[in-house]
C-alpha positions in Angstrom: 0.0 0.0 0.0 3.1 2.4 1.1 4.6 1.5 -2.5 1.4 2.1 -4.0 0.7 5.6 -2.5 4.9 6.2 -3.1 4.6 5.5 -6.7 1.3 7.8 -7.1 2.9 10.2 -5.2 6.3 10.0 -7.7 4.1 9.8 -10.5 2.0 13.0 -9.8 5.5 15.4 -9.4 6.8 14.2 -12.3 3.0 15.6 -14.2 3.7 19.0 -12.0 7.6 18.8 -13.3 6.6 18.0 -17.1 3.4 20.3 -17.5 4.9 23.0 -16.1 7.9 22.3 -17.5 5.8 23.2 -20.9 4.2 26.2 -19.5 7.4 27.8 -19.0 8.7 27.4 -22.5 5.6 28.7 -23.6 6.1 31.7 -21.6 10.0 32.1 -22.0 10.3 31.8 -25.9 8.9 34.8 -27.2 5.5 34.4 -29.6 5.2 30.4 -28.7 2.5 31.3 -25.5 0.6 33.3 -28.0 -1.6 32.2 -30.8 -3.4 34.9 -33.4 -7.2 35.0 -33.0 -7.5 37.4 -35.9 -7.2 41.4 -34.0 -6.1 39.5 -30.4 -3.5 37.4 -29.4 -4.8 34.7 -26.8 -2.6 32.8 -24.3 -1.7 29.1 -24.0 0.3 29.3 -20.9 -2.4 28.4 -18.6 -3.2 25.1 -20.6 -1.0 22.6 -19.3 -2.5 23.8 -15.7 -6.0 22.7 -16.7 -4.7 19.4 -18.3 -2.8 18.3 -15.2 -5.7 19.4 -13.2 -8.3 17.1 -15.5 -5.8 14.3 -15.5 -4.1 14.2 -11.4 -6.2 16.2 -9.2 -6.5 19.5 -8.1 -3.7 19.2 -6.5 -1.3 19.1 -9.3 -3.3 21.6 -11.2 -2.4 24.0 -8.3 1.3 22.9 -8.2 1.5 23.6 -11.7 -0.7 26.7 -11.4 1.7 27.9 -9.0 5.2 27.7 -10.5 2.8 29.3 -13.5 2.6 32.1 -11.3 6.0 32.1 -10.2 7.5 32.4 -13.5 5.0 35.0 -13.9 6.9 37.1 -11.6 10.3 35.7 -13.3 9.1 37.5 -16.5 8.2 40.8 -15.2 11.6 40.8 -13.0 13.7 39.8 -15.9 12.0 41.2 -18.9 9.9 44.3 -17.7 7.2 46.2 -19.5 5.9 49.6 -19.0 2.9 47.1 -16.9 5.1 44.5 -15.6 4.9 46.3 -12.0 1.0 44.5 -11.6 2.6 41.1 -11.8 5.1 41.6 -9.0 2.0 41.4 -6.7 1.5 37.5 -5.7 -2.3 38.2 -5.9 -2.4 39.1 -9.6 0.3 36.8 -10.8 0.0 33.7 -8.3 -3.6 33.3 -6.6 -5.6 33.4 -10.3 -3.1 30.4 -11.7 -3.3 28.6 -8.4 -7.1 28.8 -8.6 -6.6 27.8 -12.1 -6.3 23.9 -11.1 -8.4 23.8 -8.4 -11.7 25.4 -10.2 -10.6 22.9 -13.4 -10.6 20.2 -11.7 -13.8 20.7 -9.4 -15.9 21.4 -12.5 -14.6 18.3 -14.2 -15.4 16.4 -11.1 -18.9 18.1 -10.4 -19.9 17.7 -14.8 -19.5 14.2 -14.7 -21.2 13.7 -11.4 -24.5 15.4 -12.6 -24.3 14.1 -15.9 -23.8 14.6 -19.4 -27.1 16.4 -20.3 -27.3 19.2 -17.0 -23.3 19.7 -18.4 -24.6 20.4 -21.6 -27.2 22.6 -20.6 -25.0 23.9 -18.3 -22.5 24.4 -21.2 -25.3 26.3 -23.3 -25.6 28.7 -20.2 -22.1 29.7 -20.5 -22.1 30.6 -23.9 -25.5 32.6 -23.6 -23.5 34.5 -20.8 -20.3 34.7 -22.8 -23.5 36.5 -25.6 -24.6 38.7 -23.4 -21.6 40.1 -22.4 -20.2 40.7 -25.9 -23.5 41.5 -27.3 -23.0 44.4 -24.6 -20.0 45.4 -25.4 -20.6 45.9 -28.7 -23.8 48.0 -27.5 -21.2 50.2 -25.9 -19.1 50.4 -28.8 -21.6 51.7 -31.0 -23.5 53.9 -28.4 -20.0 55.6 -27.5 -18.2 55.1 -30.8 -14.5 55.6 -30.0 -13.2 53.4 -32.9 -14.5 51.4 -35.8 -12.0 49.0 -34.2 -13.4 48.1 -31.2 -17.1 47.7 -33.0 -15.0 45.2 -35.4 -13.2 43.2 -32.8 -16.6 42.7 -31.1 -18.9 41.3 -34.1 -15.8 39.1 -35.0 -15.8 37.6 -31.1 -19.7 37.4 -31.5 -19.5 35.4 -34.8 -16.7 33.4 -33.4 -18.6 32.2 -30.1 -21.7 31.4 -31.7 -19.8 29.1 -34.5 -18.1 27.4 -31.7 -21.6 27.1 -29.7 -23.4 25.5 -32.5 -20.3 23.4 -33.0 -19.7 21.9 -29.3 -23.6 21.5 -29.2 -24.2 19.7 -32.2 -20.9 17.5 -32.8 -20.1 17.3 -29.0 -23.4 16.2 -27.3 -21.7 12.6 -26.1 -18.5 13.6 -26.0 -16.1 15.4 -23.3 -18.8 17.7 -22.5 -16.8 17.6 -19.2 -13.9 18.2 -20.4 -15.4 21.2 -22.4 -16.7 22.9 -19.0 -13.4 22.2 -17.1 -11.4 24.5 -19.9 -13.6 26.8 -20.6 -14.1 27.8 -16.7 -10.5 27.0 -16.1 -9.7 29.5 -18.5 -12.1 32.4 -17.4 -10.4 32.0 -13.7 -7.7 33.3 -15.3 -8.9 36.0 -16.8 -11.1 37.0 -14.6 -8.8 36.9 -11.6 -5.8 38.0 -13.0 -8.0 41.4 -14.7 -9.9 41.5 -11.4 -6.9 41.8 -9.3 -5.3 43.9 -11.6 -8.4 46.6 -11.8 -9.0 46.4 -8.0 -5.3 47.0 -6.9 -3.9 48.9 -9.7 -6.6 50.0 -12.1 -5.0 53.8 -12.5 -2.2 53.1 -12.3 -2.4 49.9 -15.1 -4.6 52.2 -17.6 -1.9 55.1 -17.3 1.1 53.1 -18.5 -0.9 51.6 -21.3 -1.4 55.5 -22.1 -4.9 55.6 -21.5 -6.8 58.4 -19.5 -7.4 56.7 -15.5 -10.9 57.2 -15.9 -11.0 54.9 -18.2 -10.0 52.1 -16.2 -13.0 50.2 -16.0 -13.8 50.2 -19.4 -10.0 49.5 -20.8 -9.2 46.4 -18.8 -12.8 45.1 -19.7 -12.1 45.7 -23.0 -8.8 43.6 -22.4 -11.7 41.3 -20.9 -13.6 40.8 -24.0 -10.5 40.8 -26.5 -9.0 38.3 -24.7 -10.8 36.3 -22.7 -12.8 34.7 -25.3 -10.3 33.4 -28.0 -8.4 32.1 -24.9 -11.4 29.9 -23.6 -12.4 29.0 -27.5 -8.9 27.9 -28.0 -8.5 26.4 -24.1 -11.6 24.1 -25.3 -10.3 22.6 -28.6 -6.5 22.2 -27.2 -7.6 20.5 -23.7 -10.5 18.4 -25.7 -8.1 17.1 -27.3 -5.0 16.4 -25.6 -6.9 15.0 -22.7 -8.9 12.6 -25.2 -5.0 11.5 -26.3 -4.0 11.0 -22.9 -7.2 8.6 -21.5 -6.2 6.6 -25.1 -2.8 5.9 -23.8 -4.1 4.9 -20.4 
């Protein structure tokens, strides 16, 4: 039993070691963590997080979640940006990716418990939401027109999500609906609580070194919100999906 729990226990760091092994490459070599999503670049870097959440526990999601973090504060140490001084702060850069594995896993765990046809409608929930909220923005656009741009960026996100809705919905009705949930709200902790932290602590101070009035703050970092939040959870979904569906294979 003592070698069982030893080799589990061996087994599960070397997961931590490897995933975020992969995560800091991503981060470190310049362009790899990012992937075009036509205007926006979205993040990988939280990936491997959700996967080793999915596949060992919440436990070695929020291992890997939290040398995530650390290298976060690596980066900004060692290869500063006019808004590198947010990520110094533990609770921007650290609590967000540690939450990362925990809320992936848990949702995982609690999908499959209630089955696969709540998870769907659960799943259909979130992309009504993840509607609304662009719909709104691009309300805002128009209503305040500052740029063509932003009116552009959010018809493109709108198109985007409902593609991907119709897609999950029809193709994916038996299949990793779990899986589907766990990246998609795995990836929203991250946004969310690294934006949240970020506006709450430092909003200002944030929207001045991007060049932007300090009024604005609200509006600018949910605009950063919106850009990049969903072509990060769109791509989160296929890569996870996927790799994950790979990995059980092989088990």
């Amino acid at each position: 039993m003592k070698k069982a729990v030893k080799e589990l226990t061996i087994r599960k760091m070397m997961v931590v070691g490897l995933l975020a092994s992969v995560s800091i490459v991503l981060g470190a070599i310049p362009g790899l963590g990012f992937i075009p999503v036509g205007p926006t670049s979205a993040t990988i870097m939280h990936i491997p997080v959700i996967i080793g959440a999915i596949m060992e526990g919440p436990l070695v999601g929020g291992l890997i979640g939290l040398i995530f973090g650390f290298f976060s504060i690596f980066k900004a140490i060692t290869n500063p940006t006019p808004v590198s001084f947010v990520f110094l702060n533990p609770v921007v850069s650290v609590l967000p990716r540690v939450l990362i594995g925990i809320v992936s896993y848990y949702v995982y765990k609690l999908s499959r418990d209630i089955g696969k046809r709540k998870s769907l409608w659960l799943l259909d929930i979130i992309w009504i939401m993840l509607l609304l909220y662009l719909s709104y923005g691009l309300y805002v656009s128009i209503k305040e027109f500052t740029s063509i741009w932003s009116i552009v960026i959010n018809m493109l996100l709108i198109i985007l999500t409902v593609i991907i809705a119709i897609y999950t919905h029809k193709n994916l009705k038996d299949k990793a609906i779990d899986i589907i949930l766990s990246a998609a709200l795995g990836t929203l902790t991250n946004t969310v609580g690294v934006l949240s932290a970020i506006y709450y602590l430092y909003g200002e101070q944030f929207v001045e070194k991007l060049g932007q009035s300090s009024e604005m703050a609200r509006k600018v970092i949910l605009g950063i919100g919106i850009a990049n939040g969903i072509p990060e959870t769109i791509i989160a979904v296929i890569v996870v999906t996927n790799v994950v569906a790979a990995l059980n294979r092989r088990r």
